[in-house]
VMD Tcl script that draws the C-alpha trace (Angstrom):
set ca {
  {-42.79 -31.89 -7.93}
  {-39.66 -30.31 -6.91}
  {-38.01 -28.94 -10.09}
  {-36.74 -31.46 -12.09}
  {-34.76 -28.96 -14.21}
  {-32.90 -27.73 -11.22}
  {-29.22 -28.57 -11.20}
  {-29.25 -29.89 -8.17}
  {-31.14 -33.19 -7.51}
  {-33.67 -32.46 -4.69}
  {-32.40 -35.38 -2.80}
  {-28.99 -34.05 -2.84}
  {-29.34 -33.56 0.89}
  {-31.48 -33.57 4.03}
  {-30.85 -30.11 4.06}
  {-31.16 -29.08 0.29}
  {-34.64 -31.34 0.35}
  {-35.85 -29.03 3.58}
  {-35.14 -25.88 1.52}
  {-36.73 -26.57 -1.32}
  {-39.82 -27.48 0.45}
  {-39.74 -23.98 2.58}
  {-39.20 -22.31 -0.71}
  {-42.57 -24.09 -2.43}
  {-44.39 -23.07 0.53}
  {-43.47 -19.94 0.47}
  {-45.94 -20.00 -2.87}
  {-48.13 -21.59 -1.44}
  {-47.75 -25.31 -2.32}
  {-48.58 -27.79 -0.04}
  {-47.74 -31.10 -1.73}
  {-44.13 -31.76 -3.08}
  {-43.02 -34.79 -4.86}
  {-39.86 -35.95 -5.62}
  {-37.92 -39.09 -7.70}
  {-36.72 -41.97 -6.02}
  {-33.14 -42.19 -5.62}
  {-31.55 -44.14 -8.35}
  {-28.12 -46.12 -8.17}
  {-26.73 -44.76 -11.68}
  {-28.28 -41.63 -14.18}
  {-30.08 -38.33 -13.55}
  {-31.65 -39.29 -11.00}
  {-28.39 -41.06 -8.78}
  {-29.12 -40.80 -5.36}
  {-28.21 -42.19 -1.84}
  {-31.22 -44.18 -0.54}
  {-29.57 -42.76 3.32}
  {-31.14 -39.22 2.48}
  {-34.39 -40.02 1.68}
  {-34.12 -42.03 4.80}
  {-32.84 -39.08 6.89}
  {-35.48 -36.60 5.16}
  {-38.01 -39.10 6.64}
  {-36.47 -39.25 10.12}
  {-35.58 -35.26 10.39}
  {-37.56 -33.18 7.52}
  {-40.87 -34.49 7.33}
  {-41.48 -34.67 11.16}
  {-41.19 -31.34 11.64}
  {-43.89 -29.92 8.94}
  {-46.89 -28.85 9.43}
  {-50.33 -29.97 7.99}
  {-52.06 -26.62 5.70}
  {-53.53 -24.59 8.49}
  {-52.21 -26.24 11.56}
  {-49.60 -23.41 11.72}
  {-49.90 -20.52 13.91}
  {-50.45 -17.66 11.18}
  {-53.36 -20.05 9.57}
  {-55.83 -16.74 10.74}
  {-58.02 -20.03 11.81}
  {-60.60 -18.49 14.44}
  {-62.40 -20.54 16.39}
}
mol new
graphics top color blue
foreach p $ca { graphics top sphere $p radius 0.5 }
foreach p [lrange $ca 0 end-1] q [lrange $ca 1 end] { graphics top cylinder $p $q radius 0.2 }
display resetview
C-alpha cells in the first residue's frame, strides 16, 4: 500500500502516483495499492487522476522480470 501516513495522498497526482511507485520498486515491491478517491476526508481525491494514472502510469510498467536488467537467460 502506498504509505498511508505520508502527507501527501498518493493520488495527489499522475505524477506523484508514478513516483511513489518507482520509489517502492526501487525496494523491490511489485504490488502497490492505493485508496479510492473520496469526495470529502483523508482520503479527498479527484476521481480524474486515478483516471489519468490508468491512461498514462500503469501502461507504461513493466510485469516483475519483463525488464531488461531481469538477468533472465534463456
Amino acid at each position: 500500500m502506498l504509505d498511508p501516513a505520508s502527507p501527501v495522498y498518493s493520488l495527489s497526482g499522475a505524477g506523484f502516483f508514478a513516483d511513489a511507485l518507482a520509489r517502492a520498486a526501487e525496494y523491490g515491491f511489485t504490488d502497490a495499492v492505493t485508496y479510492w478517491p473520496r469526495s470529502a476526508g483523508w482520503y479527498a481525491g479527484d476521481e480524474a487522476v486515478l483516471d489519468r494514472i490508468a491512461a498514462d502510469v500503469l501502461p507504461g510498467l513493466q510485469p516483475p522480470g519483463r525488464g531488461t536488467d531481469s538477468g533472465a537467460r534463456p
